[in-house]
PDB file with one MODEL, atoms N, CA, C and O in Angstrom:
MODEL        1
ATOM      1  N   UNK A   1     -29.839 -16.885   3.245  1.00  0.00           N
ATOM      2  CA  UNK A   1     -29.763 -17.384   4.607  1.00  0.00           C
ATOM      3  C   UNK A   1     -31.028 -18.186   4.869  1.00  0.00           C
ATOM      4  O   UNK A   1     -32.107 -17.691   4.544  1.00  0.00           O
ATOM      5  N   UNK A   2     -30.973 -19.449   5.462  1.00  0.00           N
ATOM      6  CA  UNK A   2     -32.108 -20.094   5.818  1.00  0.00           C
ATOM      7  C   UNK A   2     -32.190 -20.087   7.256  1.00  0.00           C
ATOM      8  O   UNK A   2     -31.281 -20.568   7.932  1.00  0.00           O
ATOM      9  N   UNK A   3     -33.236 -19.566   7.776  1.00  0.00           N
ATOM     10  CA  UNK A   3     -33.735 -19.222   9.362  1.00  0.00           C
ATOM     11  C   UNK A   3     -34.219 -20.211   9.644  1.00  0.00           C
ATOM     12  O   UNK A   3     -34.343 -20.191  10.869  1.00  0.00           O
ATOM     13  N   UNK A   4     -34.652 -21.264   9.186  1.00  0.00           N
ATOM     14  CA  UNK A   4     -35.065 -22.803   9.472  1.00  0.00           C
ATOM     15  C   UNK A   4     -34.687 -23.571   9.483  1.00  0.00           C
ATOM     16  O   UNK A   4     -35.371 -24.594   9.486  1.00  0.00           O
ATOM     17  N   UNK A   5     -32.543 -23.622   9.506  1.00  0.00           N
ATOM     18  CA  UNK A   5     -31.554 -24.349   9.050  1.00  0.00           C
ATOM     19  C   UNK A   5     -31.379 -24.850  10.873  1.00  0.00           C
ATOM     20  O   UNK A   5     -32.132 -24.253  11.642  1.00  0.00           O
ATOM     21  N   UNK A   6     -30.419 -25.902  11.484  1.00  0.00           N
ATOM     22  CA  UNK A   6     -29.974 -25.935  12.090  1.00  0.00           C
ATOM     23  C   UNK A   6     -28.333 -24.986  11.580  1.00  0.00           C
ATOM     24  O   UNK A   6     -27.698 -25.056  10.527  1.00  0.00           O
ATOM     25  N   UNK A   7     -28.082 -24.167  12.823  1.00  0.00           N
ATOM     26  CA  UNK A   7     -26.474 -24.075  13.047  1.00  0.00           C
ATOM     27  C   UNK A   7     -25.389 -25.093  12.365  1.00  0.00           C
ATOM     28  O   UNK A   7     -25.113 -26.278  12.553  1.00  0.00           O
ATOM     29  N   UNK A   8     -24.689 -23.615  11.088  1.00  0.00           N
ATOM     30  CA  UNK A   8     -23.947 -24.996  10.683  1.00  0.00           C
ATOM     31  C   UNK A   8     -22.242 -24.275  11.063  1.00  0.00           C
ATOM     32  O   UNK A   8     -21.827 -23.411  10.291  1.00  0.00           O
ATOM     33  N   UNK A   9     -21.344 -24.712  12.287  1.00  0.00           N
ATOM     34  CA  UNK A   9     -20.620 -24.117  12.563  1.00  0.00           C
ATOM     35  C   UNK A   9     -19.177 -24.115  11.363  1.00  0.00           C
ATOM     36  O   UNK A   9     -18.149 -23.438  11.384  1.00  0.00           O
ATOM     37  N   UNK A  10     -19.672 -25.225  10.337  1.00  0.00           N
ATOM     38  CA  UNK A  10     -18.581 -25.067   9.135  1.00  0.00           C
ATOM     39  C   UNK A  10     -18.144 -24.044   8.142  1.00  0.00           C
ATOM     40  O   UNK A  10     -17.119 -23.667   7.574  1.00  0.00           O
ATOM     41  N   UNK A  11     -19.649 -23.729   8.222  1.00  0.00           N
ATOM     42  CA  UNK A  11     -20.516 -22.200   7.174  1.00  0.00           C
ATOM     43  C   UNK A  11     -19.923 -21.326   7.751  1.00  0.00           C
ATOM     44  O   UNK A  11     -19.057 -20.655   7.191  1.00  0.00           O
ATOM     45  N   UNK A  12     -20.399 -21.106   9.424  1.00  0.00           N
ATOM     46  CA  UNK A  12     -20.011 -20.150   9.997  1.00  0.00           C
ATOM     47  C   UNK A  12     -18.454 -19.588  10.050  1.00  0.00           C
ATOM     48  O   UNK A  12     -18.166 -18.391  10.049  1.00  0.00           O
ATOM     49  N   UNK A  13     -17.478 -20.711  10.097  1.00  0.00           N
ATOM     50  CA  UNK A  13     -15.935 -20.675  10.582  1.00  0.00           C
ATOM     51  C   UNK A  13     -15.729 -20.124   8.790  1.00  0.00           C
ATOM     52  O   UNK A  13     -15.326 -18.981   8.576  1.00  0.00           O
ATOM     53  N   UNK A  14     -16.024 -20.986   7.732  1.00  0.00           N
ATOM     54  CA  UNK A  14     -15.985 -20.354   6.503  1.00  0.00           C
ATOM     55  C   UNK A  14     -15.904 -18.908   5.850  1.00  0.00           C
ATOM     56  O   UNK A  14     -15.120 -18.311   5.113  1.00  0.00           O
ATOM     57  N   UNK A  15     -17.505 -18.559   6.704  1.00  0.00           N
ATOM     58  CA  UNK A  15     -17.495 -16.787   6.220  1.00  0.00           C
ATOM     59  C   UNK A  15     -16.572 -15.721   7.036  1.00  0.00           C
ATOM     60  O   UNK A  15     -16.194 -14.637   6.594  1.00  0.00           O
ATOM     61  N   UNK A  16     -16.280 -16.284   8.374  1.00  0.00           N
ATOM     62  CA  UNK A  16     -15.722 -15.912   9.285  1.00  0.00           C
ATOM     63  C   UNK A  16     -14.117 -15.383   8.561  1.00  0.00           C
ATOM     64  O   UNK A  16     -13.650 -14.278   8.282  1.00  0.00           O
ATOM     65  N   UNK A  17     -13.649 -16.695   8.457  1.00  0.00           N
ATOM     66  CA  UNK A  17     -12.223 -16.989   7.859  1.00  0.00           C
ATOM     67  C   UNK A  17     -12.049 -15.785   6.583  1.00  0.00           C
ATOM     68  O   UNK A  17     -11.230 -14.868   6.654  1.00  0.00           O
ATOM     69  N   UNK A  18     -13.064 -16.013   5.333  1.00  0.00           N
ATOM     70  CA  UNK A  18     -13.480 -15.252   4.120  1.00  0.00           C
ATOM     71  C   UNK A  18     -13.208 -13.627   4.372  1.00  0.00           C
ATOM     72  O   UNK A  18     -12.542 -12.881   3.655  1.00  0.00           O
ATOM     73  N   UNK A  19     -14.192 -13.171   6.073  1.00  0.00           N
ATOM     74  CA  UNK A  19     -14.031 -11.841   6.064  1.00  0.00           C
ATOM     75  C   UNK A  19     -12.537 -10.832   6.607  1.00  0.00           C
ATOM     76  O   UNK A  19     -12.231  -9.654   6.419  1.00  0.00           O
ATOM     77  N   UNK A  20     -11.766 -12.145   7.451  1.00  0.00           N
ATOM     78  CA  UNK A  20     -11.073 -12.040   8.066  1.00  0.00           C
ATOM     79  C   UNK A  20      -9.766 -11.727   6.933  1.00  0.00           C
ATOM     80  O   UNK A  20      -9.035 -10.740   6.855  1.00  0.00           O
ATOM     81  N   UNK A  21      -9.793 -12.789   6.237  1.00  0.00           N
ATOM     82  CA  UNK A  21      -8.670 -12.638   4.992  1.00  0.00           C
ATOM     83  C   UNK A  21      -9.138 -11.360   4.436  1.00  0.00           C
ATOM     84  O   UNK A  21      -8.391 -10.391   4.572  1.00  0.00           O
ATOM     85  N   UNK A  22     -10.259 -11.211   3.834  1.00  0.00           N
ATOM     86  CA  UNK A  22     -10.501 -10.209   2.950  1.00  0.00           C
ATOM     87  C   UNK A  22      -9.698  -8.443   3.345  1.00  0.00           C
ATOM     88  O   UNK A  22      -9.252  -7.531   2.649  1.00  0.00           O
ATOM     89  N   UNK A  23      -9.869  -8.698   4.909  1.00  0.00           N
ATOM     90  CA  UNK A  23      -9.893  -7.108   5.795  1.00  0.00           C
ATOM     91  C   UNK A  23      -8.306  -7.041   6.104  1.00  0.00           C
ATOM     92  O   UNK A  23      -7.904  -5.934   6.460  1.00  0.00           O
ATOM     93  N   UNK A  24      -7.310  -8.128   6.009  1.00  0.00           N
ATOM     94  CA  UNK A  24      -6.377  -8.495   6.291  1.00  0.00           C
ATOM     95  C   UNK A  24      -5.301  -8.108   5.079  1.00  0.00           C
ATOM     96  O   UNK A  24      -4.146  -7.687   5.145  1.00  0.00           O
ATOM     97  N   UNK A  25      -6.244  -8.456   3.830  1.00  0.00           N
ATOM     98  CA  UNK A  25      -5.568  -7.880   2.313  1.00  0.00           C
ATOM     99  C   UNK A  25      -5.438  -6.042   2.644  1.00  0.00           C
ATOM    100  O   UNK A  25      -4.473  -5.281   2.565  1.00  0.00           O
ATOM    101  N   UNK A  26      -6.874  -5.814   3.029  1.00  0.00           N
ATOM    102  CA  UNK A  26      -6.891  -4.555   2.125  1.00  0.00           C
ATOM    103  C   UNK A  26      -6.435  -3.603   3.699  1.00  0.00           C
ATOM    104  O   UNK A  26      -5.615  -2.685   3.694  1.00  0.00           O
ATOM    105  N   UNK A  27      -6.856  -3.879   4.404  1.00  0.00           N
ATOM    106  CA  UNK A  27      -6.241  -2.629   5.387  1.00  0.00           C
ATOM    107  C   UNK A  27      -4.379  -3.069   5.809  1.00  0.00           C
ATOM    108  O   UNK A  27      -3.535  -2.175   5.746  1.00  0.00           O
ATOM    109  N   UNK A  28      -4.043  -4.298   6.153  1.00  0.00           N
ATOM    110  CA  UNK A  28      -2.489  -4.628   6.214  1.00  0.00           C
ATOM    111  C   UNK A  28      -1.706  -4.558   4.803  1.00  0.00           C
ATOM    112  O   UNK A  28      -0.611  -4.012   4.669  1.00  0.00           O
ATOM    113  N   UNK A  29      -2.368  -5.138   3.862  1.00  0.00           N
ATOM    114  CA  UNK A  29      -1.376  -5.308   2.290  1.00  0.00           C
ATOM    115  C   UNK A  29      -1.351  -4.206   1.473  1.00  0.00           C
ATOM    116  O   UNK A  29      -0.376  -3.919   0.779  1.00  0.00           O
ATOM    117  N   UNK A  30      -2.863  -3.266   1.536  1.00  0.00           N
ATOM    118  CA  UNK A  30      -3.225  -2.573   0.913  1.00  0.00           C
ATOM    119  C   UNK A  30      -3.635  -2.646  -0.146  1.00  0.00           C
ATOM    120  O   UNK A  30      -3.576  -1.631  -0.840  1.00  0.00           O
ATOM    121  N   UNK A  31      -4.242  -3.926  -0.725  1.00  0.00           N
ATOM    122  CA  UNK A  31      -4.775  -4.340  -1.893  1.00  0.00           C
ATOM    123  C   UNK A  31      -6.125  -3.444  -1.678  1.00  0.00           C
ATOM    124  O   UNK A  31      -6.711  -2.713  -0.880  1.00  0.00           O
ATOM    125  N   UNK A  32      -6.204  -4.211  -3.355  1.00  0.00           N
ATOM    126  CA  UNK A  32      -7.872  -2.824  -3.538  1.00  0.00           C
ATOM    127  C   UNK A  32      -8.856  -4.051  -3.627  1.00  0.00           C
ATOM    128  O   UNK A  32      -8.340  -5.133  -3.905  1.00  0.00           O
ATOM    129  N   UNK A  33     -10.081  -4.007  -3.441  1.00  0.00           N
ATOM    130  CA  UNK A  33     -10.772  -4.507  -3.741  1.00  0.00           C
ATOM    131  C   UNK A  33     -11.197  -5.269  -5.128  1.00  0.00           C
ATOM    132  O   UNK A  33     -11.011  -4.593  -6.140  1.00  0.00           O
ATOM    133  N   UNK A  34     -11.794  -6.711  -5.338  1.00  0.00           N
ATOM    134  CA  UNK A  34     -11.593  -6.982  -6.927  1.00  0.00           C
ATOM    135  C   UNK A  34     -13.194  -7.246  -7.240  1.00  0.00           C
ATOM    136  O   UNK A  34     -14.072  -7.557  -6.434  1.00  0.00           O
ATOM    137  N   UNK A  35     -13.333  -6.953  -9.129  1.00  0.00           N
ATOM    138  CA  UNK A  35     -14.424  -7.088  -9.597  1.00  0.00           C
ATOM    139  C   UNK A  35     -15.162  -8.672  -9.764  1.00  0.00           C
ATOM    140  O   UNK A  35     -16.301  -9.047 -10.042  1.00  0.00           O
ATOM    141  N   UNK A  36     -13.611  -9.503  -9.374  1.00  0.00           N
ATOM    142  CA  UNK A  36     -13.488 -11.306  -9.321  1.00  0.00           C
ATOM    143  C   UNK A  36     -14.456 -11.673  -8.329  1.00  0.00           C
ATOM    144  O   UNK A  36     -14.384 -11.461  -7.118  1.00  0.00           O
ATOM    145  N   UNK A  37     -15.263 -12.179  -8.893  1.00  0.00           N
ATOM    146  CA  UNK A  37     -16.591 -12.820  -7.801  1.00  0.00           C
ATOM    147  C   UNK A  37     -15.725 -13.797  -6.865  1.00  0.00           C
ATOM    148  O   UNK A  37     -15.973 -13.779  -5.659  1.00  0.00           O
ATOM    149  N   UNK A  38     -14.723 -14.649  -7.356  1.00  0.00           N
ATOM    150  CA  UNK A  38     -14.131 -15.912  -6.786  1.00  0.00           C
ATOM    151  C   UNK A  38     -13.366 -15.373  -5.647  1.00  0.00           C
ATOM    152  O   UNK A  38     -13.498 -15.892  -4.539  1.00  0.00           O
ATOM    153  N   UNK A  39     -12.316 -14.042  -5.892  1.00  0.00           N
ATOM    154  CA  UNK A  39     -11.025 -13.398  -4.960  1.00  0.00           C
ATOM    155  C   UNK A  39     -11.940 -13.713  -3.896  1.00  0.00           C
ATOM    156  O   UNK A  39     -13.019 -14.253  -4.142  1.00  0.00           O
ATOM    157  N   UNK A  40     -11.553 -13.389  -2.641  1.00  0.00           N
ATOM    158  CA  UNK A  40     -11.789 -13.447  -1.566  1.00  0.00           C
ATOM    159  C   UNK A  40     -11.903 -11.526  -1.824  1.00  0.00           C
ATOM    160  O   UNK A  40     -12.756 -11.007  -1.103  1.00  0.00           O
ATOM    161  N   UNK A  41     -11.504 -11.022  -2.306  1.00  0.00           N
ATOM    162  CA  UNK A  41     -11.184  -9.838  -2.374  1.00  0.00           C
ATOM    163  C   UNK A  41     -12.413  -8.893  -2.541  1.00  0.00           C
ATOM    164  O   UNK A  41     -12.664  -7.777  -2.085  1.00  0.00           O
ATOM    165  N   UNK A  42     -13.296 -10.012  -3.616  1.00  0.00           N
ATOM    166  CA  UNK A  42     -14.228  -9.168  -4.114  1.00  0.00           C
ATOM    167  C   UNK A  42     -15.295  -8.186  -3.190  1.00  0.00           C
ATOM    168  O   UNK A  42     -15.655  -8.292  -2.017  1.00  0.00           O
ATOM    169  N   UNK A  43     -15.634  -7.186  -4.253  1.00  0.00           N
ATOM    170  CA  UNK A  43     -17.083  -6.426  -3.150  1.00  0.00           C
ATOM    171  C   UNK A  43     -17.506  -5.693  -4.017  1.00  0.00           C
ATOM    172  O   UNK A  43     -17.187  -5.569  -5.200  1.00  0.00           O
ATOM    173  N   UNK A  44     -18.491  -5.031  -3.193  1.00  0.00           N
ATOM    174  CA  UNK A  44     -18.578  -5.228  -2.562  1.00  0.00           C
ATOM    175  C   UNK A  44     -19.715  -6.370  -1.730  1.00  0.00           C
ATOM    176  O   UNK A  44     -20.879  -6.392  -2.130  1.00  0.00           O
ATOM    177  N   UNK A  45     -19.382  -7.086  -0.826  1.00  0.00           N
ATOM    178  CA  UNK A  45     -20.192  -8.169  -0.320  1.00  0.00           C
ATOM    179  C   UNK A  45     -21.333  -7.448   0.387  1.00  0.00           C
ATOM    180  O   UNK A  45     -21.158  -6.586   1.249  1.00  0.00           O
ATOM    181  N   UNK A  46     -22.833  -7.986  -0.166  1.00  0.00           N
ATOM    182  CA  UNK A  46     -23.910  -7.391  -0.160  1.00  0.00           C
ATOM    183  C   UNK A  46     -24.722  -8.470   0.815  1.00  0.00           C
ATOM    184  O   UNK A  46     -25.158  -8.111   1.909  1.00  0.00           O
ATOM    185  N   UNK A  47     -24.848  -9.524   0.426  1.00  0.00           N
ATOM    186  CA  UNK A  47     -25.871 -10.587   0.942  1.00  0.00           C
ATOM    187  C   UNK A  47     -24.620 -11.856   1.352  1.00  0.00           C
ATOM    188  O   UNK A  47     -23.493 -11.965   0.869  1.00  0.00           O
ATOM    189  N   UNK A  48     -25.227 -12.640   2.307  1.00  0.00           N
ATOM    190  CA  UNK A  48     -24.631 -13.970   2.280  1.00  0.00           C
ATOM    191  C   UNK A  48     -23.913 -14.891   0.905  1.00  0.00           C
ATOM    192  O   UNK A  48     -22.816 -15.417   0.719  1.00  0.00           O
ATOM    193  N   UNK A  49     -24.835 -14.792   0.320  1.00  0.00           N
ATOM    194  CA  UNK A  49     -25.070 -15.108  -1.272  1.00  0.00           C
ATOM    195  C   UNK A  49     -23.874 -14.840  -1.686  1.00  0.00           C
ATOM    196  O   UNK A  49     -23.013 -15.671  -1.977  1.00  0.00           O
ATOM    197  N   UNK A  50     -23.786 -13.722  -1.724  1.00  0.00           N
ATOM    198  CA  UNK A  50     -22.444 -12.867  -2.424  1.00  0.00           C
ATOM    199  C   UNK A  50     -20.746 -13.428  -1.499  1.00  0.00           C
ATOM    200  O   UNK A  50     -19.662 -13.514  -2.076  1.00  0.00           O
ATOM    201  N   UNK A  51     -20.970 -13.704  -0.119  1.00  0.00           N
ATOM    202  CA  UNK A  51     -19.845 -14.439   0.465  1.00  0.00           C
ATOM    203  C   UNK A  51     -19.516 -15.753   0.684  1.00  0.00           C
ATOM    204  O   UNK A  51     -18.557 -16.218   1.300  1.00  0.00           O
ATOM    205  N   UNK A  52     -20.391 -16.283   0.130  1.00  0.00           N
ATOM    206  CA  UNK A  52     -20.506 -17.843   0.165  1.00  0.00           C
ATOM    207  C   UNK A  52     -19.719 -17.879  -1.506  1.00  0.00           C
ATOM    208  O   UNK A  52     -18.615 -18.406  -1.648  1.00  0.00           O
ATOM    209  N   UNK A  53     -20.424 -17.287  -2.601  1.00  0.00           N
ATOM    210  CA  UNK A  53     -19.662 -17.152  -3.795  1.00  0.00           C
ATOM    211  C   UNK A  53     -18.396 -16.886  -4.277  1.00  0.00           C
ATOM    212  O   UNK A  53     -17.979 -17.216  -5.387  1.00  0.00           O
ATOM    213  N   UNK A  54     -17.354 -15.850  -2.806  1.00  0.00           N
ATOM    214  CA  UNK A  54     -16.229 -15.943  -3.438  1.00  0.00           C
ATOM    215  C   UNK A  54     -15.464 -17.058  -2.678  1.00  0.00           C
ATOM    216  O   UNK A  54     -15.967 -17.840  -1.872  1.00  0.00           O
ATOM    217  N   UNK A  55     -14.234 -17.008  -3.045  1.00  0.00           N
ATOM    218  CA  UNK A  55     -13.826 -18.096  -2.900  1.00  0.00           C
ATOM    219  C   UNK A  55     -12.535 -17.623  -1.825  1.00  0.00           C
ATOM    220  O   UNK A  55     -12.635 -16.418  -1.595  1.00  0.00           O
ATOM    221  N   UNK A  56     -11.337 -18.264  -1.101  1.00  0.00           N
ATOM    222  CA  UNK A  56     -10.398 -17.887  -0.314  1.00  0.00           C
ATOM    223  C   UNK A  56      -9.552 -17.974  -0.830  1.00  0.00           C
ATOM    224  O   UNK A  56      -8.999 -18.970  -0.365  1.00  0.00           O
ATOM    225  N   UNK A  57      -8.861 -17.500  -1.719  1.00  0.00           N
ATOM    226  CA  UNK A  57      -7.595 -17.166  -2.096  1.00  0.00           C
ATOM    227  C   UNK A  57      -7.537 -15.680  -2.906  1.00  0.00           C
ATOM    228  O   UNK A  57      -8.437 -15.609  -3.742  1.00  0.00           O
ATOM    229  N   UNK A  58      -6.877 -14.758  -2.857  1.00  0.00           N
ATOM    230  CA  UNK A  58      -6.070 -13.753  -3.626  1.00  0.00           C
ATOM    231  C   UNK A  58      -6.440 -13.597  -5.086  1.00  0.00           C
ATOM    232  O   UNK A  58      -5.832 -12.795  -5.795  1.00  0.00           O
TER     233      UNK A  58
ENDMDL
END
């Protein structure tokens, strides 16, 4: 995370979207969590770092 960044509301709607799918798999679908850095699935998500890295799809 850079604290010296201006607001980037693209980033933001991005991770937003990322956590939203992710919580959407596993508590509605009942998927499990994946070891796939890319799934959207993966975890567990520790740092920014780690949610910027996977990717939005299944």
């Amino acid at each position: 995370m850079n604290f010296d960044q201006p607001p980037d509301d693209e980033l933001l709607h991005a991770r937003v979207q990322k956590m939203i799918t992710k919580n959407i798999g596993i508590m509605y679908y009942g998927l499990d969590q994946s070891t796939d850095r890319k799934s959207v699935l993966f975890g567990p998500i520790l740092t920014l770092d780690d949610l910027d890295g996977v990717g939005k799809d299944f």
